[in-house]
PyMOL Python script that loads the backbone (N, CA, C, O; Angstrom):
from pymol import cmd

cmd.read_pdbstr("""\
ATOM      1  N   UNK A   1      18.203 113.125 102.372  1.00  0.00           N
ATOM      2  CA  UNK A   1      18.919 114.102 101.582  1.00  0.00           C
ATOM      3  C   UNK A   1      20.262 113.508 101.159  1.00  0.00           C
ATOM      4  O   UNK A   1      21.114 113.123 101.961  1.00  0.00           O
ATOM      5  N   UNK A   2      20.406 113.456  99.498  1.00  0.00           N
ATOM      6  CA  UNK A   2      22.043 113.431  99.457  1.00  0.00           C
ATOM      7  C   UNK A   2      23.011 113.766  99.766  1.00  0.00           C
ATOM      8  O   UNK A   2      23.247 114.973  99.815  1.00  0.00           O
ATOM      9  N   UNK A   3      24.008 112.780 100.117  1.00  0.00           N
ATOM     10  CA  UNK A   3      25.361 113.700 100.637  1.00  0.00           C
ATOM     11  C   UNK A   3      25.861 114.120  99.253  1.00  0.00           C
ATOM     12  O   UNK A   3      25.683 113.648  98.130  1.00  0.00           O
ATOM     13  N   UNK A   4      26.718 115.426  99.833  1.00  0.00           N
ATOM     14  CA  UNK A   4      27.422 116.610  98.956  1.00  0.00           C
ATOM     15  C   UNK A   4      28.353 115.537  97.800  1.00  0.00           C
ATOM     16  O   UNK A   4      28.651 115.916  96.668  1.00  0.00           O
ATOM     17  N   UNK A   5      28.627 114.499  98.221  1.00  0.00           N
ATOM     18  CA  UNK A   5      29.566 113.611  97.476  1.00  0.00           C
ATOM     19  C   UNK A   5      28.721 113.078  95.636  1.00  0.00           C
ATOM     20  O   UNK A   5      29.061 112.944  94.460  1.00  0.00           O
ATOM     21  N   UNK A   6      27.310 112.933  96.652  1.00  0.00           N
ATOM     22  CA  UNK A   6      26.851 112.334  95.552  1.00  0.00           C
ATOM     23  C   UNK A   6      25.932 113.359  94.755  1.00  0.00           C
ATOM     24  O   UNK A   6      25.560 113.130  93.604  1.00  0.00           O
ATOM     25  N   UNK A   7      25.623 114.423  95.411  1.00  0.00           N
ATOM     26  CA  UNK A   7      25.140 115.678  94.058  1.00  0.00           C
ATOM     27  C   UNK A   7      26.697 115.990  93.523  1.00  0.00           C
ATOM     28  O   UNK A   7      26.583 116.773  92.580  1.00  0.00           O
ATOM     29  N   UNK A   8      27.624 115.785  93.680  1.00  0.00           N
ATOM     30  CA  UNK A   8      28.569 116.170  92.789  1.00  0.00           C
ATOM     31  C   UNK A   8      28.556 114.965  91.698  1.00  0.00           C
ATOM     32  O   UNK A   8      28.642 115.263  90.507  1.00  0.00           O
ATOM     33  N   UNK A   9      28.457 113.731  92.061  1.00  0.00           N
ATOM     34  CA  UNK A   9      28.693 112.870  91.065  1.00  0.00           C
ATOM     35  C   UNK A   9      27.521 112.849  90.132  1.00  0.00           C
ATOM     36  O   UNK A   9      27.731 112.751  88.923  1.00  0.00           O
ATOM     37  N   UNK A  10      26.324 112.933  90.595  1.00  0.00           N
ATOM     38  CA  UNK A  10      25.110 112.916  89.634  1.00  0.00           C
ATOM     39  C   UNK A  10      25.223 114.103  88.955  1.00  0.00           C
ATOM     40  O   UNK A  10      24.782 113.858  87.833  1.00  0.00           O
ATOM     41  N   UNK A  11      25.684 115.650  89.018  1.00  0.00           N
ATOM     42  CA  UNK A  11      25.204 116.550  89.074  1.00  0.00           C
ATOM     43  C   UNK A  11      26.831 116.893  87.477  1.00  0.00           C
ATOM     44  O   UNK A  11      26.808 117.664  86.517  1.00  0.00           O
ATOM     45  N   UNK A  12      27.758 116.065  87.865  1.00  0.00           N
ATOM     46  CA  UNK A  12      28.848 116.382  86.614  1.00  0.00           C
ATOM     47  C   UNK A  12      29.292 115.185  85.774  1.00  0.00           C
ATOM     48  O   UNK A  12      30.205 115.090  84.954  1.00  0.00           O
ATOM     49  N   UNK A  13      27.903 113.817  86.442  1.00  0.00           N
ATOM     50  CA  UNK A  13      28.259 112.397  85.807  1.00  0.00           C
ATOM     51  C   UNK A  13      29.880 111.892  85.279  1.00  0.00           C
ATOM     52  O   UNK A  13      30.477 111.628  84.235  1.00  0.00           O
ATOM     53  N   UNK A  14      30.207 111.985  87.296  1.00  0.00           N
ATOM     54  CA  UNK A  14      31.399 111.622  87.745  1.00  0.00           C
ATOM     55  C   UNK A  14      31.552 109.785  88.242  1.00  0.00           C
ATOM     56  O   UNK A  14      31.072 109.303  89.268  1.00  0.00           O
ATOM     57  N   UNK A  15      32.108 109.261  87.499  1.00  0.00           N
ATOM     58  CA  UNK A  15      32.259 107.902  87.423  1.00  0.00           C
ATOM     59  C   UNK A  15      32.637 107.528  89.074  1.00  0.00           C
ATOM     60  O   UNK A  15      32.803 108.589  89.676  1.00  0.00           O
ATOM     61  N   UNK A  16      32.799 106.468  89.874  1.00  0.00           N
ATOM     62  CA  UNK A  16      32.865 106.218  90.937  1.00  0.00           C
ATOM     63  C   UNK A  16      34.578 106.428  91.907  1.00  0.00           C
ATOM     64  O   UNK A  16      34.812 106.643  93.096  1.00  0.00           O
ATOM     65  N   UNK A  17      35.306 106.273  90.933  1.00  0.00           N
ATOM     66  CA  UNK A  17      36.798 106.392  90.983  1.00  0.00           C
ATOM     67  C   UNK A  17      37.017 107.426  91.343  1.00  0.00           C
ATOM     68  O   UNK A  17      37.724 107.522  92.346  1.00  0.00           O
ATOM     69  N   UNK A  18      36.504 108.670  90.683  1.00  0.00           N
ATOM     70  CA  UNK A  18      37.268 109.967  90.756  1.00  0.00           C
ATOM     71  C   UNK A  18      36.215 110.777  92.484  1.00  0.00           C
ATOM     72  O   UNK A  18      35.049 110.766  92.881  1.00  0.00           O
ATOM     73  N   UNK A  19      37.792 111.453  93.055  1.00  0.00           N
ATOM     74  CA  UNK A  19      37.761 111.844  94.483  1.00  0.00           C
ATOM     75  C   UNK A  19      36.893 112.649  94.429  1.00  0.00           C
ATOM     76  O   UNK A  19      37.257 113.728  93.961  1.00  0.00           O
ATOM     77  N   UNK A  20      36.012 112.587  94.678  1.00  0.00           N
ATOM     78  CA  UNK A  20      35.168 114.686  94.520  1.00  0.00           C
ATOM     79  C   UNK A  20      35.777 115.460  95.531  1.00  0.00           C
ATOM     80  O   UNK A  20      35.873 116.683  95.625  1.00  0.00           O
ATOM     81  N   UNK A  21      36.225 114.441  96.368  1.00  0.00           N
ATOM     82  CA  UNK A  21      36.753 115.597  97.793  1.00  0.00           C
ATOM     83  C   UNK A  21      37.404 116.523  97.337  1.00  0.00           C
ATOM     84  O   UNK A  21      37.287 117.700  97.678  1.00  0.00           O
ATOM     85  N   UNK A  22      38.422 115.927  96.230  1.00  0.00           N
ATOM     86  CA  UNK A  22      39.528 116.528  95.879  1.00  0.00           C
ATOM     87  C   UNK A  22      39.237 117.828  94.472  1.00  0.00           C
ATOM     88  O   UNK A  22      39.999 118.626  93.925  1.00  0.00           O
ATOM     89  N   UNK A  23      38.257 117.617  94.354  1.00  0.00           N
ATOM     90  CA  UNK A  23      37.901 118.256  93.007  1.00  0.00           C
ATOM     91  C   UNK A  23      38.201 119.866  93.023  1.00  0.00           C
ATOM     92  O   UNK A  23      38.037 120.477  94.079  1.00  0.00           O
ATOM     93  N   UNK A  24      38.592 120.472  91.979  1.00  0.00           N
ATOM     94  CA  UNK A  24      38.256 122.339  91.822  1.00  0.00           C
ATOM     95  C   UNK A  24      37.624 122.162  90.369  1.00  0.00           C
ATOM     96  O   UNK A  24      37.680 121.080  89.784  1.00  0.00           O
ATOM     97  N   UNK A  25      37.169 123.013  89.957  1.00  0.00           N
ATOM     98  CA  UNK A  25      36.599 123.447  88.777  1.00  0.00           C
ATOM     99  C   UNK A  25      37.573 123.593  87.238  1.00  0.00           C
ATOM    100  O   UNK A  25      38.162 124.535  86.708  1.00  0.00           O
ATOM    101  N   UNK A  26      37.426 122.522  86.976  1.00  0.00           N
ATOM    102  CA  UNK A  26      37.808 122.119  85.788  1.00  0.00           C
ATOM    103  C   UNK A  26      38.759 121.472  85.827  1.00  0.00           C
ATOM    104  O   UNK A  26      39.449 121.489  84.807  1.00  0.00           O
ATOM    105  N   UNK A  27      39.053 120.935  86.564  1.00  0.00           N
ATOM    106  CA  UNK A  27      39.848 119.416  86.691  1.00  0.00           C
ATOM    107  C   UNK A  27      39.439 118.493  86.098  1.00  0.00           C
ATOM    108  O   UNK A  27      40.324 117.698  85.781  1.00  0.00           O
ATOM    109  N   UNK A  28      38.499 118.249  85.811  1.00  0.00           N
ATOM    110  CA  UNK A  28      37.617 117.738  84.926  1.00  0.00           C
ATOM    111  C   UNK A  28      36.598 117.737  83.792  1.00  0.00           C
ATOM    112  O   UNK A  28      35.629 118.495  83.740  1.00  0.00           O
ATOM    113  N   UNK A  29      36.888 116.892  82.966  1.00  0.00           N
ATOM    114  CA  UNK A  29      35.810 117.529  81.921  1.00  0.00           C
ATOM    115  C   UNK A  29      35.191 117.820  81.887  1.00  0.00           C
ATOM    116  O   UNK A  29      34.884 118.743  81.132  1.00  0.00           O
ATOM    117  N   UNK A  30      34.289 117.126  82.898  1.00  0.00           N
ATOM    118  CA  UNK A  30      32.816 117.360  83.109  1.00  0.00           C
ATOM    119  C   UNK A  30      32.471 118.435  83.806  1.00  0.00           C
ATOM    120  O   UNK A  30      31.368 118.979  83.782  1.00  0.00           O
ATOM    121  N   UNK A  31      33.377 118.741  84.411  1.00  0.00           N
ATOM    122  CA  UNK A  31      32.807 119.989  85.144  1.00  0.00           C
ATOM    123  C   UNK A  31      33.702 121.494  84.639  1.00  0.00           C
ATOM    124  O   UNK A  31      34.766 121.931  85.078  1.00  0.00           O
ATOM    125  N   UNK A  32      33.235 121.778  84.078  1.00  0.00           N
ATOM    126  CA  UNK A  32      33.107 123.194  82.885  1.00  0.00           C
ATOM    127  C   UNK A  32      32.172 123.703  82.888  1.00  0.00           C
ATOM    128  O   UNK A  32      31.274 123.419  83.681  1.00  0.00           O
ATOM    129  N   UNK A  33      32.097 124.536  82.080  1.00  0.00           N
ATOM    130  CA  UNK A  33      31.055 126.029  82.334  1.00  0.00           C
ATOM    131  C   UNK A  33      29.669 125.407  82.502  1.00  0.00           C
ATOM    132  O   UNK A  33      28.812 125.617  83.361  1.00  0.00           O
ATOM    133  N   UNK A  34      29.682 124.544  81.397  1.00  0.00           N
ATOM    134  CA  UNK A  34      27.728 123.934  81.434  1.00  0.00           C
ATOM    135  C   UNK A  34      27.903 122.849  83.140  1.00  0.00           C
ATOM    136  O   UNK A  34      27.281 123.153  84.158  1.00  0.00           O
ATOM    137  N   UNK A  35      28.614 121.953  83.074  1.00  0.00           N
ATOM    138  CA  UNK A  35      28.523 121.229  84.428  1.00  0.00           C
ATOM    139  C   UNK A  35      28.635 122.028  85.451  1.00  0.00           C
ATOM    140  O   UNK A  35      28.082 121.785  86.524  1.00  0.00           O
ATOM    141  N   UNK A  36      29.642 123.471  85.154  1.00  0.00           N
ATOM    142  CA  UNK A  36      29.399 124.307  86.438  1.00  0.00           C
ATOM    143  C   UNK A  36      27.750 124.516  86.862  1.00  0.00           C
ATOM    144  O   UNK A  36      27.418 124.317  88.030  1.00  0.00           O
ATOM    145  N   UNK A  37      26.820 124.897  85.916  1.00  0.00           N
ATOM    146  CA  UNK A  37      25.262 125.369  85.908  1.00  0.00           C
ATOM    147  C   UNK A  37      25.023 124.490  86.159  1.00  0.00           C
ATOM    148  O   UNK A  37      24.710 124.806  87.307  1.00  0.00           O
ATOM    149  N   UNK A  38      24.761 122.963  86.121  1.00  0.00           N
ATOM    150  CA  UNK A  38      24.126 121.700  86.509  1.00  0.00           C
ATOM    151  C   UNK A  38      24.357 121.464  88.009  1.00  0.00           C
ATOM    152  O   UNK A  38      23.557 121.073  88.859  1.00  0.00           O
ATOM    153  N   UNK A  39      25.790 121.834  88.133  1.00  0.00           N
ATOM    154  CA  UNK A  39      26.063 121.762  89.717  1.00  0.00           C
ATOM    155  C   UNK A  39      25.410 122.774  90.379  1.00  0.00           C
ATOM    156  O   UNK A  39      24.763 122.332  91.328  1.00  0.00           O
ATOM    157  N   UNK A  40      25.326 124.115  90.221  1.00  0.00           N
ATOM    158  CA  UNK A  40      24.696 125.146  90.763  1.00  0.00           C
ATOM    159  C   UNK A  40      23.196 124.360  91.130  1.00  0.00           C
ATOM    160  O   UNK A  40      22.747 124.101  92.247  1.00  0.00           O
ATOM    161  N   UNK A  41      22.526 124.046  89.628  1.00  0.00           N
ATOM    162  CA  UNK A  41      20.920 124.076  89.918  1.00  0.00           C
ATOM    163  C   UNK A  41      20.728 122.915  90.803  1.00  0.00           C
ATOM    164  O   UNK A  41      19.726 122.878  91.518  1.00  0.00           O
ATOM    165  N   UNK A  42      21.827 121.710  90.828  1.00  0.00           N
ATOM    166  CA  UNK A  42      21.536 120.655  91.611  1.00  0.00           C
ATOM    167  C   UNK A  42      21.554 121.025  93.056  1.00  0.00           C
ATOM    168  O   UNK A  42      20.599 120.573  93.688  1.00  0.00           O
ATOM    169  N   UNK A  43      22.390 121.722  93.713  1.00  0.00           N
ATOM    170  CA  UNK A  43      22.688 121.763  95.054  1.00  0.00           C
ATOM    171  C   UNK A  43      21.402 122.988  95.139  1.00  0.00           C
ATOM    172  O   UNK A  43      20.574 122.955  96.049  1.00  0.00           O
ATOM    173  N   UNK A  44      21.387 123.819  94.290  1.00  0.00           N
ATOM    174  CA  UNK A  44      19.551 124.834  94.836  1.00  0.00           C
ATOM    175  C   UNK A  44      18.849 123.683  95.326  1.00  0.00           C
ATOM    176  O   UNK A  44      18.403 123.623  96.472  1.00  0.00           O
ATOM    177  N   UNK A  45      18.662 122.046  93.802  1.00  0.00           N
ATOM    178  CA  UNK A  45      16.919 121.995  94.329  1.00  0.00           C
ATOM    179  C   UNK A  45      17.197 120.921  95.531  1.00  0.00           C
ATOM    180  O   UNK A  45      16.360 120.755  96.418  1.00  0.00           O
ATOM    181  N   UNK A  46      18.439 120.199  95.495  1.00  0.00           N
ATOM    182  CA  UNK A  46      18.327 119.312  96.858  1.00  0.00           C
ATOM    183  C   UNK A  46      18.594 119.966  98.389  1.00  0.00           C
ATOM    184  O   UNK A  46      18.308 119.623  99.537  1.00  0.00           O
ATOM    185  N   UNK A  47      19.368 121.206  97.710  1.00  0.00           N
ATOM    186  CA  UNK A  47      19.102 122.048  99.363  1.00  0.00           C
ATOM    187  C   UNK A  47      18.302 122.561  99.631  1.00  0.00           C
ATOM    188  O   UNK A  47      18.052 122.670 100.831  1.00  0.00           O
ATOM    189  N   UNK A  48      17.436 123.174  98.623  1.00  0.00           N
ATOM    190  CA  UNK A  48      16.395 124.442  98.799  1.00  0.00           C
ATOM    191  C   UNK A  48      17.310 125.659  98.865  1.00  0.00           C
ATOM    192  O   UNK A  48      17.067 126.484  99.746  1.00  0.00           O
ATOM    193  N   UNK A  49      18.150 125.833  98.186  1.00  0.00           N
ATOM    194  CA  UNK A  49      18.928 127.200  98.243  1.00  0.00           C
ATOM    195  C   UNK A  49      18.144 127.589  96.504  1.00  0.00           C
ATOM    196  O   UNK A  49      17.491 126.942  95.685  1.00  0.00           O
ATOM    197  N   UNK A  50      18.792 129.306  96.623  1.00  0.00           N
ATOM    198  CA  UNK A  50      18.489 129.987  96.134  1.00  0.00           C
ATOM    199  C   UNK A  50      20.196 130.783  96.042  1.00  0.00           C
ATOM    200  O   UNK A  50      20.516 131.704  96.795  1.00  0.00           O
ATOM    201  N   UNK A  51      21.094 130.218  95.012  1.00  0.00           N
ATOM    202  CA  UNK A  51      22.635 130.895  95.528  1.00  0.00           C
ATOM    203  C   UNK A  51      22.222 132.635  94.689  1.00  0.00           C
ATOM    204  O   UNK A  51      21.251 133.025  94.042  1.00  0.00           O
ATOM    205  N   UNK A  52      23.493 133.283  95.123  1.00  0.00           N
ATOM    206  CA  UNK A  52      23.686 134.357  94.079  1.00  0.00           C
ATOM    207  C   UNK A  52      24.363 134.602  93.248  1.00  0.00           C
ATOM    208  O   UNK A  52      24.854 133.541  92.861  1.00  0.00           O
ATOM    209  N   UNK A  53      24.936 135.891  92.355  1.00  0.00           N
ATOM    210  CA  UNK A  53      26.160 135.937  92.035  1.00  0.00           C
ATOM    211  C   UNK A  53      27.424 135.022  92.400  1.00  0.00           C
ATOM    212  O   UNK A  53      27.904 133.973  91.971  1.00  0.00           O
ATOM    213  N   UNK A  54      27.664 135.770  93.216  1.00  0.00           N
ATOM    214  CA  UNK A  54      29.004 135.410  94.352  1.00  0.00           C
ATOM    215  C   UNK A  54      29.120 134.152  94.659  1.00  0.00           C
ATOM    216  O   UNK A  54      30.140 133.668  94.168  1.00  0.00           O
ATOM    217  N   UNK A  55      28.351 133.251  95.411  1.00  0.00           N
ATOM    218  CA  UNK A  55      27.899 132.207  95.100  1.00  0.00           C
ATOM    219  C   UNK A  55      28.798 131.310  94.264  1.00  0.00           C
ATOM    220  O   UNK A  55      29.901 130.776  94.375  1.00  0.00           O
ATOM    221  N   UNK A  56      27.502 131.418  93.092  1.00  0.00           N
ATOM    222  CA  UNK A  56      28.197 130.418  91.952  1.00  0.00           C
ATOM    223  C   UNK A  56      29.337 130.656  91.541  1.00  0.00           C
ATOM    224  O   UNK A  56      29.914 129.772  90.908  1.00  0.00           O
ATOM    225  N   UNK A  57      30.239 132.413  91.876  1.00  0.00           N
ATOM    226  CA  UNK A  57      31.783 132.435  91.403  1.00  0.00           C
ATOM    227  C   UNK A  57      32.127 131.756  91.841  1.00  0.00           C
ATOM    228  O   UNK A  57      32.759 130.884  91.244  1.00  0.00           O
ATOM    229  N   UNK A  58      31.900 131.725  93.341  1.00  0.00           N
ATOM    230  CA  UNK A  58      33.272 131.245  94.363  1.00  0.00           C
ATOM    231  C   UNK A  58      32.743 129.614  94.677  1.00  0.00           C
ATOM    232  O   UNK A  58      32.946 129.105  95.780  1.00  0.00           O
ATOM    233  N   UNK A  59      32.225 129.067  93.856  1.00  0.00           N
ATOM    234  CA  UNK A  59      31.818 127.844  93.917  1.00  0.00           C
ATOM    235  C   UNK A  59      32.794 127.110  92.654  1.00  0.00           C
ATOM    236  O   UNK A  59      32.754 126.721  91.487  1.00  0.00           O
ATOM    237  N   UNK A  60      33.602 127.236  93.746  1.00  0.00           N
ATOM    238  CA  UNK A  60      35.730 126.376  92.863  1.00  0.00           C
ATOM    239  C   UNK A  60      36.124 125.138  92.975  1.00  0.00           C
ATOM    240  O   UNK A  60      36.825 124.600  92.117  1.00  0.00           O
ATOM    241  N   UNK A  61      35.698 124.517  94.101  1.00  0.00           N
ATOM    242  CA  UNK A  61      35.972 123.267  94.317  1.00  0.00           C
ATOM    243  C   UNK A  61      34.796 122.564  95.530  1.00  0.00           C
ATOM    244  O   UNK A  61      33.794 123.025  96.076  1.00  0.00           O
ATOM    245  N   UNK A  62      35.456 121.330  95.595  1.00  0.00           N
ATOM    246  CA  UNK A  62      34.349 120.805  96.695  1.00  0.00           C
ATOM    247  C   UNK A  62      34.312 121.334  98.112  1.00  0.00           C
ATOM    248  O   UNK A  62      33.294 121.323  98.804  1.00  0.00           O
ATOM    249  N   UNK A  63      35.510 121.808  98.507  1.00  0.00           N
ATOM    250  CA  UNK A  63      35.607 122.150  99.510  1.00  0.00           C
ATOM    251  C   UNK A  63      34.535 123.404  99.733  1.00  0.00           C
ATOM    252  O   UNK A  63      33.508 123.444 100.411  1.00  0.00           O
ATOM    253  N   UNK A  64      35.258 124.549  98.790  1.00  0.00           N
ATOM    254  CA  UNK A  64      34.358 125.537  98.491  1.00  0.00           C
ATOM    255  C   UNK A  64      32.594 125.521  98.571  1.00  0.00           C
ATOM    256  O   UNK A  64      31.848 126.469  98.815  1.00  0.00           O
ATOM    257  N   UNK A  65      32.252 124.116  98.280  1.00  0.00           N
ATOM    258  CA  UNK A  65      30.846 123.729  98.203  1.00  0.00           C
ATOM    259  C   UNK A  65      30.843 123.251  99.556  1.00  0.00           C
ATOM    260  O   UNK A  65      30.210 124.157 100.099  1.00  0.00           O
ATOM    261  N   UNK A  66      30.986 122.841 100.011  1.00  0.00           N
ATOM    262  CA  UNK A  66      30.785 122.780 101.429  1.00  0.00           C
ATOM    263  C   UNK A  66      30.831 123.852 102.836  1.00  0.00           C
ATOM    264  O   UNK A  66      30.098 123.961 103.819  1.00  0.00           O
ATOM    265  N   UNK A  67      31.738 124.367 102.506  1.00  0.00           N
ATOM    266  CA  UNK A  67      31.426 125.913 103.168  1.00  0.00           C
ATOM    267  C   UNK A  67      30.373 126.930 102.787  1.00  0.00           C
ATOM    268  O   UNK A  67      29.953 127.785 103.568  1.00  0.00           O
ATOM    269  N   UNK A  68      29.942 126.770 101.435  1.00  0.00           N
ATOM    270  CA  UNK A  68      28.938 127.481 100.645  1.00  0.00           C
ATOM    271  C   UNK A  68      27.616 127.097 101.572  1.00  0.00           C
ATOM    272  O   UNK A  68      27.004 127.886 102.292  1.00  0.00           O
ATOM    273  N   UNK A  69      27.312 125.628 101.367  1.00  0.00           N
ATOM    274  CA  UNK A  69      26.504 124.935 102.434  1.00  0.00           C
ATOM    275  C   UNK A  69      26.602 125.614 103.572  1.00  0.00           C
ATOM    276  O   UNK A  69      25.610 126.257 103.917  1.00  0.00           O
ATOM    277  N   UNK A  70      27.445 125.629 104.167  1.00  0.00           N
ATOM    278  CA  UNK A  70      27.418 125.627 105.442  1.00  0.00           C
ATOM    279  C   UNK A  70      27.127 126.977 105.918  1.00  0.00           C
ATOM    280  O   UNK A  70      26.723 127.141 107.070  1.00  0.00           O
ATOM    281  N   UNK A  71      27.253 127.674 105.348  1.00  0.00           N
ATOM    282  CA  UNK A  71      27.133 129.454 105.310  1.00  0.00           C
ATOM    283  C   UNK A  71      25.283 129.516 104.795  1.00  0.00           C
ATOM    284  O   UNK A  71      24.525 130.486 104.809  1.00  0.00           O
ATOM    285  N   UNK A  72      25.112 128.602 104.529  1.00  0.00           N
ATOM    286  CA  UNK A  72      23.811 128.781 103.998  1.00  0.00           C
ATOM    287  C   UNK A  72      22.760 127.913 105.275  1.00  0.00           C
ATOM    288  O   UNK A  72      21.583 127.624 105.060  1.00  0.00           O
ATOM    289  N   UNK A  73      23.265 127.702 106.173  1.00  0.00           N
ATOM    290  CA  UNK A  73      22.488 127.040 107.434  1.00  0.00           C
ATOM    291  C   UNK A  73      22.635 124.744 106.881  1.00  0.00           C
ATOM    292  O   UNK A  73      21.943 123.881 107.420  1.00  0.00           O
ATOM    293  N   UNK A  74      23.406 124.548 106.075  1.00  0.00           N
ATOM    294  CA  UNK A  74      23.145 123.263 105.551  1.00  0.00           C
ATOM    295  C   UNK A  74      24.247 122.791 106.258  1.00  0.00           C
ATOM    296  O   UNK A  74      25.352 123.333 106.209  1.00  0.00           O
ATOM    297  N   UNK A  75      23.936 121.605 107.044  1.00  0.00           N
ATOM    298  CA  UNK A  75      24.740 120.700 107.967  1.00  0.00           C
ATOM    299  C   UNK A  75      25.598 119.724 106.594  1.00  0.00           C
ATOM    300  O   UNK A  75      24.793 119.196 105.827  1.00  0.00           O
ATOM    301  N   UNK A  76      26.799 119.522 106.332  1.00  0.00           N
ATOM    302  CA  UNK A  76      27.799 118.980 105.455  1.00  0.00           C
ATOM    303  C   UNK A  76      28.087 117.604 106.293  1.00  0.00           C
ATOM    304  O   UNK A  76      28.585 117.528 107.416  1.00  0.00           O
ATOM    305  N   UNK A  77      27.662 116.584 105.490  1.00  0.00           N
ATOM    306  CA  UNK A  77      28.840 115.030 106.428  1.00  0.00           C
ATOM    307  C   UNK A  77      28.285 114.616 107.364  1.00  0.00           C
ATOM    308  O   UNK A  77      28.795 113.721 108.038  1.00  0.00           O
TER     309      UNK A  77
END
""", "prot")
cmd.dss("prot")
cmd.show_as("cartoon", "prot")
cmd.util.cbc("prot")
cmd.orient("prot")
């Protein structure tokens, strides 16, 4: 299974340089409304989640994605 590092980079075709640790939602170009949905559907199909609403709001930064995980039974790191 990928680490959370690298569905972020495949998932907003984040060049190798930039921190994802550090990331929130729209700090970057790439990750805007459509990269927000790419990130959503990526972390469903490599986790097997199914997010909700709420979810994908509060899905702000990386950190945020990792607690999301983790609330969802998914071991992070």
């Amino acid at each position: 299974m990928p680490q959370l590092d690298e569905v972020f980079r495949s998932a907003l075709e984040l060049p190798p340089d930039v921190d994802v640790t550090t990331l929130t939602y729209g700090d970057h170009a790439h990750w805007d409304s459509v990269g927000h949905m790419v990130l959503v559907t990526e972390l469903e199909d490599v986790y097997g989640l199914m997010l909700d609403t709420d979810d994908v709001l509060n899905l702000s930064s990386f950190d945020a994605a990792t607690a999301l995980l983790e609330k969802h039974g998914v071991v992070v790191g």
